[in-house]
N, C-alpha and C positions, 0 to 999 in steps of 0.2 A: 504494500500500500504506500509507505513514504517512498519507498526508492522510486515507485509511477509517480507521484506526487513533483518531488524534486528532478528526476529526467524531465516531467513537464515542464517545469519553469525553466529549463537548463542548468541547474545548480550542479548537476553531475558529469562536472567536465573537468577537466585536469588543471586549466586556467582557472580553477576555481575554490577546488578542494581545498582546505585546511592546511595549511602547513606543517610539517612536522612538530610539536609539540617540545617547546625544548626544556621547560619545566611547570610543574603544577604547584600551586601555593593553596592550599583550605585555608580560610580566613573563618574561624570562629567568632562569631559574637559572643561576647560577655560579660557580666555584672562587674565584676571585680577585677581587672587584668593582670594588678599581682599577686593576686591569691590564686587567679590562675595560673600563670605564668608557676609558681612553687608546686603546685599541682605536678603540670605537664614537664617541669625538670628533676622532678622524682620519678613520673610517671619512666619518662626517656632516661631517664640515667645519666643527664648530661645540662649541661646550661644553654641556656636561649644564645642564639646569634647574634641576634640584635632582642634588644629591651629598654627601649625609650616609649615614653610620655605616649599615646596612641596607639603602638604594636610592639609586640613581641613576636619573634619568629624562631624557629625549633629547621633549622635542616635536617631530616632523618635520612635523605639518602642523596645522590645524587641530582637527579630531577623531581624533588617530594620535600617541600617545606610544610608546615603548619606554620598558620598564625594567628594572634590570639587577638585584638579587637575591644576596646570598649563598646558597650551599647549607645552612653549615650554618642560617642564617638562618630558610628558611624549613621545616629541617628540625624549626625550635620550633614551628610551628605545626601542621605538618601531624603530629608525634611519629610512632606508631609504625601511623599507619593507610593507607600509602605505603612506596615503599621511601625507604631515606634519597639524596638527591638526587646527593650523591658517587659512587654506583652507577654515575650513567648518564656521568660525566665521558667527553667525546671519542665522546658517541655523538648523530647527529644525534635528536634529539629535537623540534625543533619545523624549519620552513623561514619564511622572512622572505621574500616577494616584495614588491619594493619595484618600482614602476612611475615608471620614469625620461623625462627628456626627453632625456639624450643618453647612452647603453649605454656609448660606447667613453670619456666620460670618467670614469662610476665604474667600471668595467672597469681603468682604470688606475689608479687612484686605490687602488682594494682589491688591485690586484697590488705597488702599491709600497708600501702601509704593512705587507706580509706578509701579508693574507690567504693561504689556501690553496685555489691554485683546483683545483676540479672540475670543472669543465666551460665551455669556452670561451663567447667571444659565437656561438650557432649559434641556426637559426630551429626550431622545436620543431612538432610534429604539431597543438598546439594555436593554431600560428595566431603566435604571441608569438617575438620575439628574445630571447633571455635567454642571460648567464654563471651559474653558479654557483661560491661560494666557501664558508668554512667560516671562522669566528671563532674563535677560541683555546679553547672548547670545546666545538667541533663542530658548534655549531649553525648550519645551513644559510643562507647570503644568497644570493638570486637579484635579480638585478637586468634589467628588463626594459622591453622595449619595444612598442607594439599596433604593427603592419606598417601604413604611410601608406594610404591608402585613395584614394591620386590613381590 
């Protein structure tokens, strides 16, 4: 359906396509930025990149930043054509699946620095080992693993 969609309008042509992607940034909305920010460098095991006034940023890999965001922050940007971002406090609004090499140590790792879990290490219909937890405001972390293939 989309791909007849977008061949109609010509979107599907090589002068046109997307470019190669040469990094992805998640920008979290949040209440508090440095209580998040102490969060997600317990969470990572590592210190923020950058941690000024407006963002914090976490590089986890080579093309794969988080970043962390005040609410009312980006409540200046986006003014009055969104709702304002305080709304959604403690509502999952985005999920982080992050693809680990060993579940049961950030499994413990996000149970002791307080995560709140939701749902244990169990194997999922789709194939995948995964916990799920929740950040201090509510935004969803899965941590997972592909099943060995021996």
């Amino acid at each position: 359906m989309i791909n007849d969609w977008v061949k109609d309008i010509g979107f599907i042509n090589s002068t046109y396509k997307m470019k190669q992607i040469q990094l992805l940034e998640t920008i979290l909305y949040v209440n508090d930025q440095q209580a998040s920010a102490v969060f997600y460098t317990k969470l990572f095991r590592q210190d923020p990149d950058l941690n000024v006034p407006g963002i914090t940023e976490f590089q986890l890999s080579a093309n794969c930043k988080l970043g962390l965001m005040p609410n009312k922050g980006i409540a200046k940007i986006l003014s009055d054509k969104t709702p304002h971002p305080d709304q959604g406090n403690g509502i999952p609004r985005c999920e982080l699946y992050f693809y680990v090499e060993d579940i049961q140590l950030e499994f413990d790792n996000a149970t002791k620095i307080g995560a709140k879990l939701i749902s244990p290490i169990e194997y999922r219909n789709w194939g995948d080992k995964v916990c799920y937890f929740t950040d201090i405001d509510g935004h969803i972390i899965a941590f997972a693993e592909k099943p060995d293939k021996s």
